[in-house]
C-alpha positions as CSV (number, residue, x, y, z in Angstrom):
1,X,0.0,0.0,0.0
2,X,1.9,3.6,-0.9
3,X,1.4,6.0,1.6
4,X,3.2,9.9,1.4
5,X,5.9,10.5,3.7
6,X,6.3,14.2,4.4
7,X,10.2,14.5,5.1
8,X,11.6,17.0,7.4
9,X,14.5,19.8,6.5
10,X,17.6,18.5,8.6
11,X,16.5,14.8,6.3
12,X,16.1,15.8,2.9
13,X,19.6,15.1,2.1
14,X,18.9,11.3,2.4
15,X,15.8,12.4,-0.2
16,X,17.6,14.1,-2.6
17,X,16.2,17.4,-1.4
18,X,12.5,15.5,-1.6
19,X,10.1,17.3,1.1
20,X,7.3,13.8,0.2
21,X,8.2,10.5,-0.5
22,X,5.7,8.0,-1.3
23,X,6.8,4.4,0.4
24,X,5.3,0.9,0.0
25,X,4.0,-0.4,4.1
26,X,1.2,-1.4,6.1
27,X,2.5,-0.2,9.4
28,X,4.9,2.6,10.3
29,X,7.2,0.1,10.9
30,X,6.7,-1.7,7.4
31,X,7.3,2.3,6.1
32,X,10.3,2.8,8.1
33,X,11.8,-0.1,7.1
34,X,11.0,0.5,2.4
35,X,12.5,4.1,3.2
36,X,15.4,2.9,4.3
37,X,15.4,0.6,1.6
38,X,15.2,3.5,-0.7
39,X,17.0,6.5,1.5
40,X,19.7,4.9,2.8
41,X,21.0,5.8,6.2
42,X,17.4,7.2,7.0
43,X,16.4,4.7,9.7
44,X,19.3,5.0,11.8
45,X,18.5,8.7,12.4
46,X,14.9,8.0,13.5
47,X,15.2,4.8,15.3
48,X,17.7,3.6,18.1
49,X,20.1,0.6,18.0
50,X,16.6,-1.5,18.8
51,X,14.6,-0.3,16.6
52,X,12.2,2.2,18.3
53,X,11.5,5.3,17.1
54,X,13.7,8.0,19.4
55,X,12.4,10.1,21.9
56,X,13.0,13.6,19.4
57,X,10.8,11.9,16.5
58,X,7.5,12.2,16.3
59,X,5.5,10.5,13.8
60,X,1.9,10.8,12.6
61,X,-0.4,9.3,10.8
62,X,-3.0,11.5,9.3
63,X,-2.4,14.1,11.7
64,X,-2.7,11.4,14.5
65,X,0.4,10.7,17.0
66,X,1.1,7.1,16.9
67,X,1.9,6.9,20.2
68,X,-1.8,7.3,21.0
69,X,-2.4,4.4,18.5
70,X,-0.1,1.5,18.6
71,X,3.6,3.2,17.6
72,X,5.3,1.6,15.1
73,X,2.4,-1.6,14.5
74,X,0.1,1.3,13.8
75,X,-1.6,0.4,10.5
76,X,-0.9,2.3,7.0
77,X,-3.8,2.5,4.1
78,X,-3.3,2.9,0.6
79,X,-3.5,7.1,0.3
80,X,-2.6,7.6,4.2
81,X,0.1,10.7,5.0
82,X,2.7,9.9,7.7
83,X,4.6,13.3,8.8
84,X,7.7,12.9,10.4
85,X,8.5,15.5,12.7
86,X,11.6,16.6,15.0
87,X,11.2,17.9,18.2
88,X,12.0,21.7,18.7
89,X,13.4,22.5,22.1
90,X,15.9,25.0,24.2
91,X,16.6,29.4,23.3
92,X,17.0,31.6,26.2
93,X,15.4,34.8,25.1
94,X,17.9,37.5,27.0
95,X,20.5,36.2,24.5
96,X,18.5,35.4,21.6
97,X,16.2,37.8,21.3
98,X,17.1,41.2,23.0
99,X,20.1,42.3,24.6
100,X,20.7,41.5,28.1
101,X,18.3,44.0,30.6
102,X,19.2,44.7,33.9
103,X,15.6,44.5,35.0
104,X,12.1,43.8,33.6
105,X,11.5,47.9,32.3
106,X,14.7,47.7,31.0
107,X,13.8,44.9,28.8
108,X,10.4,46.2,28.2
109,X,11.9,49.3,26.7
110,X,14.2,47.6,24.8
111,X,11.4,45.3,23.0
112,X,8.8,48.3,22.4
113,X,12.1,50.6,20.9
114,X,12.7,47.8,18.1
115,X,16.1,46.9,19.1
């Protein structure tokens, strides 16, 4: 059954710049497994030395997280989009954003001025 795989930025390289792939499976593990077949090096970025999906990776199935369903055994259909997503996490907004402020005004003036 070919479902579309939407691929993420930081993997496109393993696509050949691809943002969707379409991939024979009938479970996300099934999926994982062809896109490998056909990206090589792909699976070793998503799953651990066993074989699970890491922690940072989120998949979905038509917008569904398949860890409310049953992970990777979660059943694929013929037309079915699976999304691949990374997890986004850390920035520290005094030295990202705005310059340091010595107190809250401080960094309240410095966001309403523009700088």
């Amino acid at each position: 059954m070919p479902v579309k795989v939407r691929i993420p930025t930081p993997l496109r390289t393993l696509t050949n710049g691809s943002d969707e792939v379409t991939v024979e499976g009938k479970s996300v593990k099934e999926v994982i497994d062809n896109l490998e077949a056909s990206c090589n090096g792909i699976k070793e970025r998503l799953c651990d030395e066993n074989g699970q999906i890491r922690k940072f990776i989120n998949f979905y199935v038509n917008d569904e997280d398949i860890r409310f369903l049953n992970n990777q055994e979660t059943e694929v259909k013929d037309g079915d989009q699976i999304s691949i997503v990374p997890a986004i996490a850390g920035g520290a907004i005094n030295s990202v954003l705005i310059p340091p402020a010595r107190s809250w005004f401080d960094a309240h003036l410095l966001i309403s001025k523009g700088n």
